[in-house]
N, C-alpha and C positions, 0 to 999 in steps of 0.2 A: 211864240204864243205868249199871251199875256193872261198868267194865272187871276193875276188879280182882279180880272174881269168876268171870271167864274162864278158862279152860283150852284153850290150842290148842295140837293136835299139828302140828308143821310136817315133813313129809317131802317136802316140796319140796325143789330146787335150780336153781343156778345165781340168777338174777335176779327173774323175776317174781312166783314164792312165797314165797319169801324174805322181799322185801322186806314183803307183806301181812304177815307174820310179824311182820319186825321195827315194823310199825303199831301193831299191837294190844300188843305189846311196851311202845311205847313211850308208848300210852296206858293201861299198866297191869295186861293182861293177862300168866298165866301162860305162856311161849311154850316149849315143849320141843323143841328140831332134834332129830330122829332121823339119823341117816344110819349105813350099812354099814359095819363096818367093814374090809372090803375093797374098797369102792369108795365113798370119802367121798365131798362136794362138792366137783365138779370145778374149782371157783372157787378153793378152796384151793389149787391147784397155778398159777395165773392172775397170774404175779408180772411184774414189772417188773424188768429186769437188774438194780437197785441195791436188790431184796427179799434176806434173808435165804433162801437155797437148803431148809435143814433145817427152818425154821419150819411149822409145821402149819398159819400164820395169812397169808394174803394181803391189800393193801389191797383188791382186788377184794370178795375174802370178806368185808371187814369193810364194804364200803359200807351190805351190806343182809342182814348179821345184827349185831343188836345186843341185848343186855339178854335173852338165849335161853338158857334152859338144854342143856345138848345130851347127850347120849346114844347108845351105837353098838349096833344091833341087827341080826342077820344074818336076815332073811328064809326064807330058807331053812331055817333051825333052827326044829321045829316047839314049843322052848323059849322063845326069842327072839317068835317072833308070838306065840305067847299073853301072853308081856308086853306086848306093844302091845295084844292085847285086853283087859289089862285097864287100860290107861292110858284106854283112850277108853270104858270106864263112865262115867268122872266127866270128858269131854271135852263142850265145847259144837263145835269148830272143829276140824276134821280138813283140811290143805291138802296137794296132794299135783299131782305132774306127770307122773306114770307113764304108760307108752302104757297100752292098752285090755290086751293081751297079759299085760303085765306082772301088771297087777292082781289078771284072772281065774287067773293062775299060783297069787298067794298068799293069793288067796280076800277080796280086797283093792277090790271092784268095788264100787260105790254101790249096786246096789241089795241085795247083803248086807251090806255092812254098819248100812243104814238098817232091815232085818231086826233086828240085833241090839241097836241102838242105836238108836230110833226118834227122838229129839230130836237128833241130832249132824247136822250144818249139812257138809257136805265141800263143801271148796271145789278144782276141778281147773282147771288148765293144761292146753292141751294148743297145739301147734302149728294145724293145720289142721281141729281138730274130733276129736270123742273118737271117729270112727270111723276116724280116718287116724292109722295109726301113723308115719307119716312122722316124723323127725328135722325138730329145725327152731330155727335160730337167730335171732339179731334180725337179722343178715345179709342172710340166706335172706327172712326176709318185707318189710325195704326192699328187697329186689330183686322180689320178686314183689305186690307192692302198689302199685308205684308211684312209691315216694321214693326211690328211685336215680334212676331219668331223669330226676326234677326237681331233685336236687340238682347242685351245683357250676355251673362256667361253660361259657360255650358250647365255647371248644374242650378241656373238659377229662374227657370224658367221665364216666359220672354216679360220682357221690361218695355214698359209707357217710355217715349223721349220726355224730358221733364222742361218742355216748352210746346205748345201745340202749333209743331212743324206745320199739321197737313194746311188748317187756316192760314198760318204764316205765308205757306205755296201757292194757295190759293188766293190771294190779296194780290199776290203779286203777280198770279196771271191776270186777273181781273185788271190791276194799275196799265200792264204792256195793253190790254184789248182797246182800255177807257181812253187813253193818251192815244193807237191809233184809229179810234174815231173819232175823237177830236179833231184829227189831223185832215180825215177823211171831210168831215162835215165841213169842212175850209171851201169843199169845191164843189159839194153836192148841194152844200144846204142845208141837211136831213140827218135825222138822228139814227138811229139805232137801237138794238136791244144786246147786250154784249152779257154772256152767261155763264158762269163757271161752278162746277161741284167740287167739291174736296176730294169724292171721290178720283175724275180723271185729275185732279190736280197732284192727288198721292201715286196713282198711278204711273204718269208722265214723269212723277220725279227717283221712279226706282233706277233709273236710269242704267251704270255700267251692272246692279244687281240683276237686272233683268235679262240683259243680255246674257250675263253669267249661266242663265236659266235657259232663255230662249234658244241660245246658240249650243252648249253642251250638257244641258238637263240638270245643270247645277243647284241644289236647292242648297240654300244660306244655311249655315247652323251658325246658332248662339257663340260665337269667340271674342263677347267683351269689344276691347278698341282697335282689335286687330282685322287689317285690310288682308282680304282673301286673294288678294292678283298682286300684294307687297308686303315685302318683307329687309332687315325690322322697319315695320309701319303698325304705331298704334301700343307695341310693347311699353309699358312701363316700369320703369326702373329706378333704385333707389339711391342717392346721394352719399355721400361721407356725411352729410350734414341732416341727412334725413327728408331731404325734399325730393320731389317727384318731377321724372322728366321724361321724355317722350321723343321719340325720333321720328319723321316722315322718310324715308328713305329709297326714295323714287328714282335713283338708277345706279348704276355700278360705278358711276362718277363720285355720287354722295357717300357709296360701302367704301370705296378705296378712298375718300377725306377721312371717314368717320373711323376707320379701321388702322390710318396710317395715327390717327388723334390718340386713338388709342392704347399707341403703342401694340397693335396686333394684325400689321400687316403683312403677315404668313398665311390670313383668313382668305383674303384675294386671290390667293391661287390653290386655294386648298377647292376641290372638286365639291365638296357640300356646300359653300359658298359662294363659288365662282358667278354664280349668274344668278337672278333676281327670281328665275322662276326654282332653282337648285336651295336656294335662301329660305323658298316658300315651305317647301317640302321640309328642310329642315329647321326650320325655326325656333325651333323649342330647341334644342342644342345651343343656336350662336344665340339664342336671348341669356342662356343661362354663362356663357364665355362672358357676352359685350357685358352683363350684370357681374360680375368679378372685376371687372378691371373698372367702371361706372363708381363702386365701391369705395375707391381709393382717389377718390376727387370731389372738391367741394362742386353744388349746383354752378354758381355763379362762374368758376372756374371754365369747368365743361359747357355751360352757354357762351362765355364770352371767344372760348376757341371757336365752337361750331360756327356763330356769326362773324366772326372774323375767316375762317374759312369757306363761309357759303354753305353751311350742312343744315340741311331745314332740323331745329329744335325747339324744344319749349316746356318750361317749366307747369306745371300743373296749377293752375291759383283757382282762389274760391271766389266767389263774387266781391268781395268786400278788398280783397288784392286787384281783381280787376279795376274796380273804380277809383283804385288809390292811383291806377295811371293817369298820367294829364291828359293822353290823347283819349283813355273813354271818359273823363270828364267833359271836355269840349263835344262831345255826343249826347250831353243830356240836356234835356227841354225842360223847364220851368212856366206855370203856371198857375192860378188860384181857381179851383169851381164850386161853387157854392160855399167859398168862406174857408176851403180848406188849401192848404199848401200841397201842390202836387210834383209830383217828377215824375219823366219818363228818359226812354233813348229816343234819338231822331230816328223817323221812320224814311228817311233819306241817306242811303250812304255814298251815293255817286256825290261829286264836285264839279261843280262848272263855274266858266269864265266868262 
């Protein structure tokens, strides 16, 4: 498939069309942002106290548009819609988050426009489903799916993810639907209407928590970064040197590396440790042993054994250590819009040949 031959209109906003936008963008495709020019993308206005106040560009806005032509058309002006009707003659991808209301207002609904345009693909957002005009933020659906009461610690009542996952989940059902009807219109000819809510998107993604529930009635409580089917998994622990580190420790191969590293491999056969679900039960005990002997060794030290031995670890870093790595620098996009210097991360992490 030859992106470059692409043509998508994006009238989407805020996060999760967007960022499908800036995908196809940035594998090639034509990508054209529409927005109002009396009520632009509200992301634009989404600054941080040390953003430039007058700029038309926020780093929010710039996470997830990049490499998009953009363009302001008033809807309402029955001048303005017909130039969008004639942009999407020669359109494969139409993405758009509009309620249901909105739509039918500007004659803007999927099944006329697939009337007019019989091969164009529209891709929609919508919160709870295109029949619920409900408002709906990444907020609103960790709170109503689930991941607020499982996140943070017990007495800290439940905690927002501080990146909104559910749009993140959402974008990327939407990119798997868009790409296989793409693939599809190869043989049919004909477009599609392909449609995702944040909602089933947070849904679908509770994944082993759900079954946790569905299969044993388990409901989640608040335990911080600790995995409830592994154990140590998510404990963190503190250095000779004062740094923070983290174990994934996902089977009795990885307890008997990390336990022999330790110098406390008596733990292996000891019945409270013996097996992963024995680990679970007692956890609070072997975090407060493996944090005594963690004590008496530098970070760097204790990382460089566990990757040398294959023990999944990881030191704890802020963002500002993250990006001092070369590999998430080679991850970042550059671009100018409207005059201002922007960055983001690629919205690509697969690699092909």
């Amino acid at each position: 498939m030859n992106f470059q031959e692409l043509k998508i209109i994006d009238l989407s906003t805020v996060l999760a069309g967007p960022s499908v936008g800036t995908f196809f963008a940035e594998l090639g495709a034509e990508v054209i942002k529409i927005e109002s020019p009396n009520i632009p993308d509200v992301t634009r206005s989404w600054k941080l106290p040390s953003e430039n106040s007058e700029s038309e560009v926020s780093a929010y806005f710039s996470s997830v548009n990049y490499h998009k032509k953009y363009l302001k058309l008033d809807f309402t002006s029955s001048t303005d819609l017909e130039k969008l009707m004639k942009l999407l003659e020669s359109t494969d991808i139409l993405l758009s988050n509009f309620k249901t209301s909105t739509e039918d207002r500007f004659g803007l609904n999927s099944e006329s426009l697939l009337k007019k345009f019989p091969k164009l693909i529209i891709g929609k957002v919508s919160g709870f489903g295109e029949e619920n005009d409900r408002i709906a933020y990444d907020l609103i659906l960790q709170a109503e799916t689930g991941f607020m009461s499982m996140n943070g610690m017990p007495n800290s009542g439940p905690v927002k993810m501080p990146v909104a996952l559910i749009d993140i989940l959402a974008a990327h059902h939407l990119k798997e639907g868009l790409l296989i009807s793409l693939l599809e219109r190869i043989k049919t000819k004909k477009g599609r209407k392909v449609s995702v809510s944040l909602y089933d998107a947070a849904i679908s993604s509770l994944v082993n928590q759900a079954s946790n529930f569905l299969m044993e009635k388990h409901i989640p409580k608040r335990i911080g970064s600790l995995h409830p089917n592994i154990a140590p998994y998510g404990e963190i622990f503190q250095t000779k040197d004062q740094f923070l580190v983290t174990f994934a420790i996902g089977s009795d191969l990885h307890f008997q590396k990390l336990a022999s590293l330790l110098s406390l491999s008596s733990l292996v056969n000891d019945q409270r440790f013996s097996s992963n679900q024995n680990r679970v039960i007692n956890r609070i005990e072997l975090a407060d042993i493996l944090q005594s002997e963690i004590l008496k060794s530098d970070a760097q030290t204790i990382l460089d054994s566990c990757h040398k031995n294959f023990i999944p670890v990881a030191r704890i870093k802020n963002l500002k250590e993250v990006f001092e790595d070369r590999d998430a620098q080679s991850l970042i996009r550059e671009e100018e819009i409207s005059g201002k210097s922007t960055k983001r991360v690629t919205s690509i992490a697969f690699k092909w040949k």
